[in-house]
C-alpha positions in Angstrom: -8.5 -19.3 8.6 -6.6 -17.0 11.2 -8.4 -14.2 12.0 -6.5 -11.3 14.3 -8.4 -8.0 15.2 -7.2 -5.5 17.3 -8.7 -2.8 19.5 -7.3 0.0 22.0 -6.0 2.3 19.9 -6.9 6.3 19.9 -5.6 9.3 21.2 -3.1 9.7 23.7 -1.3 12.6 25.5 2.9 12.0 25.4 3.4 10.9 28.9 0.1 9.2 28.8 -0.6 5.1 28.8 -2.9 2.7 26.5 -3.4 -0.9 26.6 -3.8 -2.8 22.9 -5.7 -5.8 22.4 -5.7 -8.1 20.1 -7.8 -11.4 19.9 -7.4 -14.7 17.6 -10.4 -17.2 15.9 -10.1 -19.8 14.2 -6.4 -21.5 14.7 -4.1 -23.0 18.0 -3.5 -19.4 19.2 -1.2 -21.3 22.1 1.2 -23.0 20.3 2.7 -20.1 18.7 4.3 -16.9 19.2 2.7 -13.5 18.7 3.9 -10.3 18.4 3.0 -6.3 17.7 4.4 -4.6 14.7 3.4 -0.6 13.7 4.0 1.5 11.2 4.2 4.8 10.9 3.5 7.1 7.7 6.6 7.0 5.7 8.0 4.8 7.5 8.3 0.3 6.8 6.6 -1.6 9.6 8.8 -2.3 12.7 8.8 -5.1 15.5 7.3 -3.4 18.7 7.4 -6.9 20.8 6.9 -10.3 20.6 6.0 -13.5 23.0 6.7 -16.7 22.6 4.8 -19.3 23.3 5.8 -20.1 26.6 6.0 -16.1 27.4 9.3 -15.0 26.5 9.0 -11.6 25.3 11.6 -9.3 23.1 11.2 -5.8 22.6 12.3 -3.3 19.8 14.9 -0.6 21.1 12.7 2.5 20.9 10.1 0.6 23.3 12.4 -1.2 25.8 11.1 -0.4 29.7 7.9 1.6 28.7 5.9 -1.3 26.7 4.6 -4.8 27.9 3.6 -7.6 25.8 1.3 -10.5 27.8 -0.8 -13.1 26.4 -4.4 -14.8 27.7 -4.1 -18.3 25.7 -6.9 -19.1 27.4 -8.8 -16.5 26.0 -6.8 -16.3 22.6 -5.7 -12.6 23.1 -2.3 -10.9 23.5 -2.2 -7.3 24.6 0.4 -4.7 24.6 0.5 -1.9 27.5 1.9 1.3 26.3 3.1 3.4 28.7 5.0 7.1 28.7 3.8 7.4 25.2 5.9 9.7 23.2 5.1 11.5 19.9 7.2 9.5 17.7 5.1 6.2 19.2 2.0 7.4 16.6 1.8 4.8 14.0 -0.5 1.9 13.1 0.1 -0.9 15.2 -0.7 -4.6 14.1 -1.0 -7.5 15.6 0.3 -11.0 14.1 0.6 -14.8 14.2 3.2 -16.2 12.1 2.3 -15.3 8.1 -1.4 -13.4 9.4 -2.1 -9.5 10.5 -4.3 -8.1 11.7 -6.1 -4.6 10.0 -4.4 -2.6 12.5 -5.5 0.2 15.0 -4.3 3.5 14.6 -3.1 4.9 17.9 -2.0 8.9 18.0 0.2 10.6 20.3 -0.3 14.3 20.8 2.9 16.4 22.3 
């Protein structure tokens, strides 16, 4: 059984930076893509980024040129860096392997 479980969320000025993690158990974390979702209150989940497996990344519109999606197969994590964090960006983010999510972390930007 997957699981996914994501840290590196909290509080964050607009203008400010944090860096997501998200670890995998218990499947072949390399041979598949990964990506970041959120979801804000009110609002259905959207894509934040994705990488593939060989590392080719796709962003959603609202995130191009201030977020970065890697990946550590080695160590079964894939991370999101979030800079120049705007207000609108607070939402829970989650973290996902084909069909399996993480619980989310909650990240808040503050104007």
């Amino acid at each position: 059984q997957v699981q996914l479980v994501e840290s590196g969320g909290g509080l964050a000025q607009a203008g400010g930076s944090l860096r997501l993690s998200c670890v995998a158990s218990g499947g072949t974390f390399s041979s598949y893509g990964m990506g970041w979702y959120r979801q804000a209150p009110g609002k259905q989940r959207e894509l934040v980024a994705i990488i593939s497996r060989w590392g080719t990344t796709n962003y959603g519109d609202s995130v191009k040129g201030r977020f970065t999606i890697s990946r550590d197969n080695a160590e079964a994590m894939v991370f999101l860096q979030m800079n120049t964090l705007k207000p609108e960006d607070t939402a829970i983010y989650y973290c996902n392997l084909g069909r399996y999510w993480g619980k989310g972390t909650l990240v808040t930007v503050s104007s």
